[in-house]
C-alpha positions as CSV (number, residue, x, y, z in Angstrom):
1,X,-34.1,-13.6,-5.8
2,X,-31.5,-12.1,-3.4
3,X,-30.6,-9.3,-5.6
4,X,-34.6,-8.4,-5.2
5,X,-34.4,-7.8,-1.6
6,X,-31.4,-5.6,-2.1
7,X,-33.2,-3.3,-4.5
8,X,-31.6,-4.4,-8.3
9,X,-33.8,-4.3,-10.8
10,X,-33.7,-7.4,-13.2
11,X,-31.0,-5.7,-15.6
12,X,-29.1,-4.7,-12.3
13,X,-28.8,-8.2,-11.3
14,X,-28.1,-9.7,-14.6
15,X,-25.3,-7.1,-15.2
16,X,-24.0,-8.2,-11.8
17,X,-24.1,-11.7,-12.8
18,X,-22.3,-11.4,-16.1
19,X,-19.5,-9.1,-15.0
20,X,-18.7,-10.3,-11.6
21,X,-18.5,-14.6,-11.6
22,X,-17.9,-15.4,-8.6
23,X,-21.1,-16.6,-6.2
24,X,-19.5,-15.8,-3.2
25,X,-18.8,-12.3,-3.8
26,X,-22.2,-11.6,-5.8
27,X,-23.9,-12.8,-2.5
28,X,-21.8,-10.3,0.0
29,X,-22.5,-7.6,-2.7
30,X,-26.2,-7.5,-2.5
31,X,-26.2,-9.3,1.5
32,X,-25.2,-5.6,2.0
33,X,-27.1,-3.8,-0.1
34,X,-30.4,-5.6,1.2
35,X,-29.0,-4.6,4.9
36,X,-28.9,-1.0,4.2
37,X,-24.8,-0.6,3.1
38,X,-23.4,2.2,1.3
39,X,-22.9,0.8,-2.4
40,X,-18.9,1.4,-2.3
41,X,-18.7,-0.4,1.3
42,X,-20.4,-3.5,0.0
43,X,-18.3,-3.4,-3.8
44,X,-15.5,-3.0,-1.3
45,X,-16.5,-6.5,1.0
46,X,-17.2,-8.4,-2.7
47,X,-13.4,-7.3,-3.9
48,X,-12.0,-8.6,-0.7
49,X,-14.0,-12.0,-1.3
50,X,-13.1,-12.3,-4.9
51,X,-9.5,-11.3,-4.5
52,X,-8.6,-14.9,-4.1
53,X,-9.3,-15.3,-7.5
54,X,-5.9,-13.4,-8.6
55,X,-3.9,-16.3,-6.5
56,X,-6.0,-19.0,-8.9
57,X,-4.7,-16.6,-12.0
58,X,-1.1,-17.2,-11.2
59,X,-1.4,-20.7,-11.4
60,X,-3.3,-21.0,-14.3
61,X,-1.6,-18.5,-16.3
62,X,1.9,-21.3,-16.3
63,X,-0.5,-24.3,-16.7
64,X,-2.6,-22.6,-19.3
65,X,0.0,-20.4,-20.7
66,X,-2.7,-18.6,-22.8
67,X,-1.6,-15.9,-25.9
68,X,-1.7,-12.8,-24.0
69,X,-4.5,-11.4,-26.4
70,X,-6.9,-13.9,-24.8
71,X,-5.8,-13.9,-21.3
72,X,-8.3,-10.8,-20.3
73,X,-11.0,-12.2,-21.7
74,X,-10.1,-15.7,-19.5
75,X,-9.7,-13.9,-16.6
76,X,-13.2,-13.6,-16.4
77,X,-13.7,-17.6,-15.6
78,X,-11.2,-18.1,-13.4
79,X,-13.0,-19.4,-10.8
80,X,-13.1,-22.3,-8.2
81,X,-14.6,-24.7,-10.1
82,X,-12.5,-23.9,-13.1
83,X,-9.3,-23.7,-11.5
84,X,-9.8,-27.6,-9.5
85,X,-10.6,-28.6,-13.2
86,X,-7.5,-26.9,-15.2
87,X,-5.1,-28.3,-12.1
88,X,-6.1,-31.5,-12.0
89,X,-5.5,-32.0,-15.5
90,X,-1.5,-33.3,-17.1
91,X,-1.1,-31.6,-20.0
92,X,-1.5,-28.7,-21.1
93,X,-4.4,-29.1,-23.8
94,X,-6.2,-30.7,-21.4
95,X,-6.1,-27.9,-18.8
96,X,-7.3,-25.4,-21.8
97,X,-10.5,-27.8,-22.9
98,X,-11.0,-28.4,-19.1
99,X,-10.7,-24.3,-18.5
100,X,-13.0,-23.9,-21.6
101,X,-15.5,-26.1,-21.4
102,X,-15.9,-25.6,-17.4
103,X,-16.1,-22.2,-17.8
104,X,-18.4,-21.8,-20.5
105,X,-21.3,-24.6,-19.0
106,X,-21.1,-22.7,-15.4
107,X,-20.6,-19.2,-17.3
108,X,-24.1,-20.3,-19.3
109,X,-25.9,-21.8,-16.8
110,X,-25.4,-19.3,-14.1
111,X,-26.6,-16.0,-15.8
112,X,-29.6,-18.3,-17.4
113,X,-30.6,-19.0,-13.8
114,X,-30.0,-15.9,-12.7
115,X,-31.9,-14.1,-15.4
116,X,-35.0,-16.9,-14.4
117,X,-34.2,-16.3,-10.8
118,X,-34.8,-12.1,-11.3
119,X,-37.8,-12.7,-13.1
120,X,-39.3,-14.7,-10.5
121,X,-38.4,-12.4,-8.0
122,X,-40.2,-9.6,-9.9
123,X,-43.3,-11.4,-10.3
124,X,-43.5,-12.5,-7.0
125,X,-42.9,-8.8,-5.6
126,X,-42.3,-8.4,-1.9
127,X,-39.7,-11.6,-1.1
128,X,-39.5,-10.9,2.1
129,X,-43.2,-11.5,2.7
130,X,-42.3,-15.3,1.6
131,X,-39.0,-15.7,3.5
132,X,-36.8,-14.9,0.6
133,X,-34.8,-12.6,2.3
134,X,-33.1,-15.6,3.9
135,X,-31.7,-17.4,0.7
136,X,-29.0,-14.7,0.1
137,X,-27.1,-15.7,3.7
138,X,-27.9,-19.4,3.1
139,X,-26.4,-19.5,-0.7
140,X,-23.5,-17.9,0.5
141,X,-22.6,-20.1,3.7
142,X,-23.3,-23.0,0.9
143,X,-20.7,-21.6,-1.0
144,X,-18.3,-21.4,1.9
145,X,-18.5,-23.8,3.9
146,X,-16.9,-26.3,1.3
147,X,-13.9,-24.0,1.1
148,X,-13.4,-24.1,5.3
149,X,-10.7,-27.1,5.1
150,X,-8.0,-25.9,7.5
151,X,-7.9,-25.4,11.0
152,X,-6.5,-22.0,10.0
153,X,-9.3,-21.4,7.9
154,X,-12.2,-22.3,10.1
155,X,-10.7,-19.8,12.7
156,X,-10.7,-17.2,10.2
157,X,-14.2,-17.8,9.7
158,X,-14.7,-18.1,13.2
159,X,-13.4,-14.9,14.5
160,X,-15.1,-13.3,11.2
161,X,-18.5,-14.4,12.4
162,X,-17.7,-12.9,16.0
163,X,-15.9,-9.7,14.8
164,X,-18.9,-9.2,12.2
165,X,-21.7,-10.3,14.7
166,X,-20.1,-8.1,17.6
167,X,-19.5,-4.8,15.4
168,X,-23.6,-4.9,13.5
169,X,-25.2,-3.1,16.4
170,X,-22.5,-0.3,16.3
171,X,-21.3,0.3,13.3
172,X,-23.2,1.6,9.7
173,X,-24.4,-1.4,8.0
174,X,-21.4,-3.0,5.3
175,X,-18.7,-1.6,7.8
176,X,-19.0,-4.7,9.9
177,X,-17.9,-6.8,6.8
178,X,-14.7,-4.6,5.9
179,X,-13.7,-5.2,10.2
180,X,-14.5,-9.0,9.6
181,X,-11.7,-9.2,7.1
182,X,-9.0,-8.8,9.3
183,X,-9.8,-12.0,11.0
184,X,-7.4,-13.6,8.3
185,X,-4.7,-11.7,9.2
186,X,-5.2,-11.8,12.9
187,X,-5.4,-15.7,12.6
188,X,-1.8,-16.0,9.9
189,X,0.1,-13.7,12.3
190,X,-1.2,-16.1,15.4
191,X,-0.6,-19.3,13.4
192,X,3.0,-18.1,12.0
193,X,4.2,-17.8,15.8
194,X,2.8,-21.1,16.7
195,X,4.8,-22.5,13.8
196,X,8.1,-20.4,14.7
197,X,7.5,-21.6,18.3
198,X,7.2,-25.6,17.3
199,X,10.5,-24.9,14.7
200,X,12.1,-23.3,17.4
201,X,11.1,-26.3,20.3
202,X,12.1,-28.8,17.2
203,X,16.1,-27.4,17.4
204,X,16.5,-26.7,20.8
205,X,15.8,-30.7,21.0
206,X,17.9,-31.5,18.5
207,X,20.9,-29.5,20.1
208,X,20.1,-31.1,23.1
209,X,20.7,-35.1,22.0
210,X,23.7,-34.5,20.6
């Protein structure tokens, strides 16, 4: 019903959903679409969002150790949901059934919904009219908010919010997503001199008793 608001037709939205599996950056994809982005601005927000995916990958590609034939075709389901299932697992043929099975069941079930989802959307018409156009932020902060465990990563988010809040009324719509990214790297540089400075306190004490 999201993708509605931003425009995609029902194929559109399917093809969205069964090439790019990840909610999080589906949901900034079309969030800027609906808000008036240029296309490669908001594809450019959803590859920054998804590109934690690629740090899941790594992991899962010693625990899984796949044949390499299959591994692109995997790559496809690597996901939150499947990665927490694969990890948690002790051997190694029980991280590939927990990778399959997760995958498939929330590969299945979320293009099915989608696809009912679309169709609603296009039967109903005009979403906004109904309130629609709210689900896509409210999904997506449902998606995140779960993920938000560290201090470090609530400030991300925080500064995010501000830097993406501050920069809507003066930049073209989608750009203020792109300037939000570099909260994270605003926040590890500040964190990694917090931690140099309590290292550094730590041995200057430790000189000092003996």
């Amino acid at each position: 019903m999201t993708s509605a608001g931003s425009g995609l037709s029902v194929w559109q939205t399917c093809a969205l959903s069964l090439l790019v599996f990840t909610g999080a950056s589906q949901f900034a994809l079309v969030g800027a679409l609906a808000a008036g982005g240029n296309p490669l601005t908001a594809a450019a927000g959803a590859f920054f969002l998804g590109a934690r995916n690629a740090f899941y990958g790594l992991r899962l590609s010693q625990s899984l150790a796949l044949p390499r034939a299959v591994r692109p075709f995997a790559a496809q389901w690597v996901i939150d949901e499947t990665a927490a299932v694969s990890l948690a697992q002790t051997g190694r043929r029980a991280a590939r059934i927990g990778f399959g099975v997760t995958g498939l069941t929330l590969y299945v079930l979320w293009n099915l919904t989608t696809l009912l989802g679309a169709l609603g959307a296009e039967a109903i018409g005009d979403t906004d009219a109904w309130g629609l156009d709210a689900a896509g932020p409210a999904v997506f902060l449902a998606l995140l908010a779960p993920m938000l465990k560290t201090t470090a990563e609530r400030a991300v988010a925080g500064l995010a919010v501000v830097l993406g809040l501050g920069l809507l009324p003066v930049l073209p719509a989608g750009v203020p997503v792109l300037t939000a990214a570099l909260a994270a790297p605003v926040v590890l540089y500040l964190e990694g001199r917090r931690r140099a400075g309590r290292t550094a306190g730590r041995v200057d004490t430790g000189e000092e008793e003996r």
